[in-house]
C-alpha positions as CSV (number, residue, x, y, z in Angstrom):
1,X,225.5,123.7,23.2
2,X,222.3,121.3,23.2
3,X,222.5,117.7,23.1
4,X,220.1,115.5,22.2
5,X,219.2,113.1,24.2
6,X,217.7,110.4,21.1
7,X,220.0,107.6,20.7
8,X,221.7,108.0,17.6
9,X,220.9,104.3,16.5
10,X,217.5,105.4,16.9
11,X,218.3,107.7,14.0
12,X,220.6,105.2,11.9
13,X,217.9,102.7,11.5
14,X,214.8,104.7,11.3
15,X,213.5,104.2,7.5
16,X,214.2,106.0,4.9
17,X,211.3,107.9,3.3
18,X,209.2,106.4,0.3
19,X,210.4,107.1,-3.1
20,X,209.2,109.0,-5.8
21,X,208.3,106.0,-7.3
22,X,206.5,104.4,-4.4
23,X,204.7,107.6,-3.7
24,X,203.0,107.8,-6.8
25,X,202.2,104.4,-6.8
26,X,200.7,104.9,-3.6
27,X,198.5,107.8,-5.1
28,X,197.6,106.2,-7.7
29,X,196.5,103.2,-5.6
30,X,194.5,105.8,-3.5
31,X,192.9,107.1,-6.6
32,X,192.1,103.0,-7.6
33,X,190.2,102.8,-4.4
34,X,188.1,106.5,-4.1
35,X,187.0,105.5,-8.0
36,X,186.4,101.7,-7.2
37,X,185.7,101.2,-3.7
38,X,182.4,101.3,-2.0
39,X,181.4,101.7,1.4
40,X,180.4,98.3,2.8
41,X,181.7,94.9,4.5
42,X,184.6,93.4,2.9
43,X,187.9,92.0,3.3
44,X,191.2,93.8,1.2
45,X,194.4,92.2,0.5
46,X,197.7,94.5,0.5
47,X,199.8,93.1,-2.4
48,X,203.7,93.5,-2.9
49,X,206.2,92.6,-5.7
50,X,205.1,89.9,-7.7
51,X,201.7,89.4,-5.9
52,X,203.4,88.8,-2.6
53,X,200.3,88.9,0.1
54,X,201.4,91.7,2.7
55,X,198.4,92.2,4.6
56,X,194.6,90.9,5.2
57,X,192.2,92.6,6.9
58,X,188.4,93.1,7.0
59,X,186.2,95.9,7.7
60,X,182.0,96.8,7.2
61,X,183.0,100.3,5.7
62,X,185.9,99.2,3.1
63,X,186.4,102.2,1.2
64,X,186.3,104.3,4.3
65,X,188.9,102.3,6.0
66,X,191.1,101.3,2.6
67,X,191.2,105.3,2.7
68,X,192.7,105.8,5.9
69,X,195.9,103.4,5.2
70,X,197.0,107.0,3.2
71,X,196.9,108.5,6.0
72,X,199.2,107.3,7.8
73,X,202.9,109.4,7.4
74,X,205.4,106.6,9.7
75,X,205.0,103.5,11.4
76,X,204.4,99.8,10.3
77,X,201.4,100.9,8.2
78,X,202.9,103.5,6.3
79,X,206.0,100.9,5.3
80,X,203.2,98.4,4.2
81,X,201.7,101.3,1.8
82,X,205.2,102.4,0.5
83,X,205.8,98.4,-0.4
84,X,203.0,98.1,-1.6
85,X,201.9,97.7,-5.5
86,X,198.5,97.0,-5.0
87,X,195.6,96.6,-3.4
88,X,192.5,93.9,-4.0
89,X,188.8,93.5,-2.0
90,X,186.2,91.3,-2.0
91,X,182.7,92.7,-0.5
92,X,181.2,90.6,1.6
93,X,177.2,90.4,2.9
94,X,178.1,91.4,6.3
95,X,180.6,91.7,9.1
96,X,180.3,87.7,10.4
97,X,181.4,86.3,7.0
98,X,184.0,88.6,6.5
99,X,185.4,87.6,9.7
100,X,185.8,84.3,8.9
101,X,187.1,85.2,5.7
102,X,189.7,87.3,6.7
103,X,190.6,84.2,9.4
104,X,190.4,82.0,7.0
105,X,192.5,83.8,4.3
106,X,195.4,84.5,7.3
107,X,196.2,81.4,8.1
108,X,196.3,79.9,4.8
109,X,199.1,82.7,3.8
110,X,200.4,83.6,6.9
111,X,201.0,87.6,5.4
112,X,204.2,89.4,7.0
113,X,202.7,92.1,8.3
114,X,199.9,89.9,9.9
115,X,202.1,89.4,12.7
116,X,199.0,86.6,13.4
117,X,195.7,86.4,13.4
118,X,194.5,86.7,17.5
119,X,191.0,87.8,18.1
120,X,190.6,87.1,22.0
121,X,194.0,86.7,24.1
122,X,191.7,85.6,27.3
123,X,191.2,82.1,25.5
124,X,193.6,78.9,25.6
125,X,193.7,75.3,24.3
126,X,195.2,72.6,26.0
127,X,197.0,71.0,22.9
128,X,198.1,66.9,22.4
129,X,201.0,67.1,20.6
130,X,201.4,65.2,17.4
131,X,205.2,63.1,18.6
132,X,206.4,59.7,19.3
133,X,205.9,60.8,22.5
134,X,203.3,62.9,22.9
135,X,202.9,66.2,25.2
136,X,200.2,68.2,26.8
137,X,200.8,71.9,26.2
138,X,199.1,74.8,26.8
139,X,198.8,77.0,24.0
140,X,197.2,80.6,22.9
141,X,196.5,79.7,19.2
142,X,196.1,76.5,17.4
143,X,197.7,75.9,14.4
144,X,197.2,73.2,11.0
145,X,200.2,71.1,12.7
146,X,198.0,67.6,12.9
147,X,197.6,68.3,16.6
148,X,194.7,68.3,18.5
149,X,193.2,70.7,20.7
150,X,190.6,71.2,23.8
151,X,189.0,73.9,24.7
152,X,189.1,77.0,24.5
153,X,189.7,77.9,28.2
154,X,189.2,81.8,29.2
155,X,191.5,81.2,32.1
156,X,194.9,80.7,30.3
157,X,196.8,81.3,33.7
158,X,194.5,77.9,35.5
159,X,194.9,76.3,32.5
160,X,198.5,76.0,32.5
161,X,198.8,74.8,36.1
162,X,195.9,72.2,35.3
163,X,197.7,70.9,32.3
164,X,201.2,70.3,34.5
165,X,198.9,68.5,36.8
166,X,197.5,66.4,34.7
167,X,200.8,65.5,33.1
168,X,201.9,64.7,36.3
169,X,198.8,62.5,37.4
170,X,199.1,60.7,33.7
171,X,202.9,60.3,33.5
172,X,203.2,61.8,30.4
173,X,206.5,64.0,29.7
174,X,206.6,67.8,29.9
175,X,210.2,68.4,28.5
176,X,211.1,70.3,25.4
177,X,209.8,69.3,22.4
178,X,213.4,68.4,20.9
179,X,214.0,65.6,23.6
180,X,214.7,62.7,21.7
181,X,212.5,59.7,22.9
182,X,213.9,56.0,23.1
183,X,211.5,53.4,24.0
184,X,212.0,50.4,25.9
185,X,211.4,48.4,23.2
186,X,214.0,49.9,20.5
187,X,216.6,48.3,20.1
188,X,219.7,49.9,21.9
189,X,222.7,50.0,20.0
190,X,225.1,50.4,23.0
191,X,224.3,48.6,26.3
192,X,223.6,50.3,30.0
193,X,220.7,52.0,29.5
194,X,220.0,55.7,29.7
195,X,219.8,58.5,31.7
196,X,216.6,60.2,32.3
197,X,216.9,64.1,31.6
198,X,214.9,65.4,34.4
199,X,213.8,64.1,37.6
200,X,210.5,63.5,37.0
201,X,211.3,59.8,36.4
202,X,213.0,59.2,39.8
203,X,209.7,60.7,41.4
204,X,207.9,58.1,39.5
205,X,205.5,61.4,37.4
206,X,207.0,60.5,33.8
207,X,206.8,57.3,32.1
208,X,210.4,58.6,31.0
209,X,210.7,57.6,27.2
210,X,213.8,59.7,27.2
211,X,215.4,56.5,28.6
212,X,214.0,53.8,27.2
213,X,211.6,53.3,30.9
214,X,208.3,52.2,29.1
215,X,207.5,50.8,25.6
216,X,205.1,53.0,23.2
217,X,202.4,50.7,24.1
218,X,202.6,51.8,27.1
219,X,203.2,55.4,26.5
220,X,200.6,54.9,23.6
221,X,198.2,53.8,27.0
222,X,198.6,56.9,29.3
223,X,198.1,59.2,26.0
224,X,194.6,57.7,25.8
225,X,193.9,58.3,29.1
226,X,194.9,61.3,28.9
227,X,193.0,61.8,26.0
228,X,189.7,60.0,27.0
229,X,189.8,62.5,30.5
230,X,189.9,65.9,27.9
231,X,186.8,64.6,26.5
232,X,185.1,63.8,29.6
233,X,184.7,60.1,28.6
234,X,186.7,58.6,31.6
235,X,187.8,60.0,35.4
236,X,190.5,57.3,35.4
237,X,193.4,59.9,36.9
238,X,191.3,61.2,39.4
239,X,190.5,57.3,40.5
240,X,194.2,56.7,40.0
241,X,194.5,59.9,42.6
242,X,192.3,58.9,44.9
243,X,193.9,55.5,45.6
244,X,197.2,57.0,45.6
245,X,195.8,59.5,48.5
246,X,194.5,56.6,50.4
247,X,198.0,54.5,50.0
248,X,200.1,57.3,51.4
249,X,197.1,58.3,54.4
250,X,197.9,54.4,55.4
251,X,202.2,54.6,55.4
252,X,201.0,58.2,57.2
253,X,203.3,60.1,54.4
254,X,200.5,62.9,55.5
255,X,202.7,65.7,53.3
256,X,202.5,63.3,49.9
257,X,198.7,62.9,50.4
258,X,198.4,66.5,50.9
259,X,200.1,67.1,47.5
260,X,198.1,64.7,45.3
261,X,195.1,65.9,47.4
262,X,195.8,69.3,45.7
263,X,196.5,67.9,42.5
264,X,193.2,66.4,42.1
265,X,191.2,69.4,43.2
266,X,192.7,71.1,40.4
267,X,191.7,67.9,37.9
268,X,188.5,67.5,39.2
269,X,187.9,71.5,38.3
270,X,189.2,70.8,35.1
271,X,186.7,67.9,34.7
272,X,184.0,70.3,35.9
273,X,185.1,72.6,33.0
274,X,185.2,69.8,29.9
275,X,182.3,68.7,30.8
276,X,180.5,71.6,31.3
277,X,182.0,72.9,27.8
278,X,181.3,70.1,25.9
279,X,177.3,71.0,26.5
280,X,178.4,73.9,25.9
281,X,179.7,73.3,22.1
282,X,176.7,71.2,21.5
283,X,174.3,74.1,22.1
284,X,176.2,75.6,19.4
285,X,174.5,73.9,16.9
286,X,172.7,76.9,15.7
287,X,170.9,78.5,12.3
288,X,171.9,82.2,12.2
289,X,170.2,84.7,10.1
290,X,172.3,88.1,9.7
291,X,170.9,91.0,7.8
292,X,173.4,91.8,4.7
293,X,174.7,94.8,2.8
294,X,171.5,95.8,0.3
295,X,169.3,93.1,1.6
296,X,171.2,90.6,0.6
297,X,170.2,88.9,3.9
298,X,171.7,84.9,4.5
299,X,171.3,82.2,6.6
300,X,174.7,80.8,8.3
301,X,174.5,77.0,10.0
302,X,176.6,76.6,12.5
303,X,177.8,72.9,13.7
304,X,179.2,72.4,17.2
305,X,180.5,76.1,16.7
306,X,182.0,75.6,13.0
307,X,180.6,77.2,10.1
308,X,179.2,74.2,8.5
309,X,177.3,76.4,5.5
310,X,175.3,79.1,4.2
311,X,172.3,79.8,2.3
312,X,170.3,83.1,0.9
313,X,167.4,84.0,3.0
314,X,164.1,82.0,2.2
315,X,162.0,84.4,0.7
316,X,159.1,82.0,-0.2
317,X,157.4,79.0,0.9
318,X,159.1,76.6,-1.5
319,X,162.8,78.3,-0.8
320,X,161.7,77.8,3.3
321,X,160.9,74.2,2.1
322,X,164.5,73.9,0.6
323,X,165.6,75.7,3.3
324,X,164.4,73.3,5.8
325,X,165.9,70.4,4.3
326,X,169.0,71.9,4.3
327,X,169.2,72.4,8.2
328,X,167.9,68.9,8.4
329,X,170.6,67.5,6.8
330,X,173.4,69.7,8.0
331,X,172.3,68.8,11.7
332,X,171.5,65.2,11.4
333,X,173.4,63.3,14.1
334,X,177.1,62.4,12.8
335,X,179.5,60.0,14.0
336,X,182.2,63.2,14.6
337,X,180.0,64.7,16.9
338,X,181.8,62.0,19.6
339,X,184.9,63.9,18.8
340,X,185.6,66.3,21.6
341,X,189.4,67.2,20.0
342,X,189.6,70.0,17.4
343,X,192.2,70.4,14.6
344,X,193.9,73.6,14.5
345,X,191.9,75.2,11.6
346,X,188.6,74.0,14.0
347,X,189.6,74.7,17.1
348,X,190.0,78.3,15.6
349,X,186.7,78.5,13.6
350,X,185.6,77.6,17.2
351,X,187.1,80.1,18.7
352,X,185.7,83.1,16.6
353,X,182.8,81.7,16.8
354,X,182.6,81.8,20.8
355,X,184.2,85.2,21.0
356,X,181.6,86.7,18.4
357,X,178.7,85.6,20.2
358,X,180.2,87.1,23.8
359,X,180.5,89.9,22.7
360,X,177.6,90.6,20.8
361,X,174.6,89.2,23.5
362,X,172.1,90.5,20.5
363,X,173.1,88.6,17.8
364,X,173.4,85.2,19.9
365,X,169.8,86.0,21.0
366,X,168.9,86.3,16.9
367,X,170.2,82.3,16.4
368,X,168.3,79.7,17.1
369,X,168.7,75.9,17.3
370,X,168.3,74.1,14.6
371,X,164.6,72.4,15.3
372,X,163.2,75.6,16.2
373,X,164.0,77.0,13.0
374,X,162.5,74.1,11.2
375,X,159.3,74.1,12.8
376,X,158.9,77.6,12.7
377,X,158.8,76.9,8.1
378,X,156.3,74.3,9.2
């Protein structure tokens, strides 16, 4: 006799087939979209019980690909379609908007079967946390937390190691995010002090608030140095490096030097990187025209790699006019353009952004910088 060799829990918990219920819902939500749907860019919404968001997405054929969700018989997209109880769209000028739309409409109701919304895996942040005692993290997508965030890095695997070194060379703590932190100057409600929890305080590389080792002015300190070296305002690690090196060349602790020698070849490449991409975010100040569904054509500013705004295409001399005022306003030198950190919603808007012009060398060659478009409706 045969045996199967299929694990019988495989066959326990696959899922049970739609109902007749949910099947001719399901046709009758196929029907809503061959009647209703058209063929252009847009961004759907899968809806469950009582309005429930299941799934966002985005496409620049809609009804084409709102079509092809029927078509699936098993999996994760067939279980959506049998929950479903409806389906919504919104068209859309063109495939950059929708993008941002679909982003946009993701994180604001995180949809279960959106496991999340990742467009580029090669890119990182380095990420401040928002604590008593603040970390440095690296991190694959930025959230709305009231963090803030540098970068984004395309090497997530140098990234990492650069932000332990930097913890290191700043004192800041590394540990788990649970730690509890008590300062030096909280008051103690049982004499003797406190252990530290790792030995990074014995080696002199954490400041140690797990034990009460330094107040948080003095944590509060090293976090803006840390801070003030992620924007590229201040080398003070690597100067704090460099005289360490020389200290330990002159007690000829030769192995030590060798160490923080390392450590600040890997800072100063990080330096080299911050800078380099913080000239690199201000050339993203740029006015992008996109050709949209049925001519309806816009114009898309983009701030420091944000989508600051849109407008129709000027299709006269007095809508270039008002056109040109626009830019001029929307690119007038602010304040936050000192501000190197990103919020979470920004540093993703950022990220899109960067991704869609990399891949795409054409359409970053159709964006220009802000004065060029101005004295080109001159």
């Amino acid at each position: 006799m045969a045996v199967s060799n299929r694990p019988r829990s495989s066959r326990r918990n696959a899922p049970s087939p739609p109902s007749s219920t949910q099947r001719a819902t399901a046709s009758l939500l196929r029907d809503e979209v061959r009647a209703g749907a058209k063929d252009r860019p847009g961004v759907y919404r899968w809806l469950g019980a009582g309005g429930r968001i299941l799934y966002v997405g985005k496409s620049v054929r809609l009804r084409t690909r709102l079509l092809s969700y029927f078509r699936e018989a098993t999996g994760k997209t067939a279980r959506m379609v049998a929950e479903a109880e409806a389906v919504r769209w919104d068209y859309i000028p063109n495939e950059f908007a929708s993008l941002f739309r679909e982003m946009h409409l993701i994180r604001a109701w995180q949809p279960e079967y959106n496991v999340q919304h990742k467009r580029d895996r090669r890119y990182g942040f380095i990420k401040v946390t928002r604590e008593p005692a603040p970390r440095l993290i690296p991190v694959l997508r930025p959230v709305s937390d009231g963090a803030r965030y540098y970068g984004p890095f395309s090497r997530t695997g140098w990234m990492a190691r650069a932000v332990h070194e930097l913890s290191l060379a700043t004192g800041l703590r590394d540990c788990a995010s649970g730690t509890p932190a008590h300062f030096g100057d909280q008051i103690e409600m049982f004499g003797g002090g406190r252990t530290p929890l790792c030995i990074r305080a014995e080696t002199g590389t954490c400041l140690a608030p797990c034990a009460g080792r330094c107040t948080v002015a003095e944590y509060d300190r090293r976090v803006s140095v840390a801070r003030a070296f992620l924007e590229a305002r201040s080398r003070r690690p690597l100067a704090e490096l460099s005289e360490a090196v020389r200290e330990a060349s002159e007690r000829l602790d030769f192995e030590y030097a060798g160490r923080l020698h390392e450590r600040m070849t890997t800072l100063e490449s990080l330096w080299d990187h911050l800078s380099g991409f913080r000239g690199q975010i201000g050339k993203l100040n740029l006015v992008y025209p996109v050709p949209g569904y049925e001519g309806d054509d816009r114009v898309y500013l983009i701030r420091r790699g944000r989508l600051h705004g849109e407008m129709p295409w000027p299709k006269s001399d007095g809508a270039r006019r008002r056109a040109n005022r626009v830019v001029e306003e929307a690119f007038r030198p602010a304040l936050a353009d000192r501000e190197f950190s990103l919020e979470g919603a920004a540093a993703a808007e950022v990220l899109l952004t960067v991704t869609w012009f990399n891949r795409r060398s054409k359409e970053r060659k159709r964006a220009v910088a802000p004065e060029r478009w101005v004295a080109r409706g001159r």
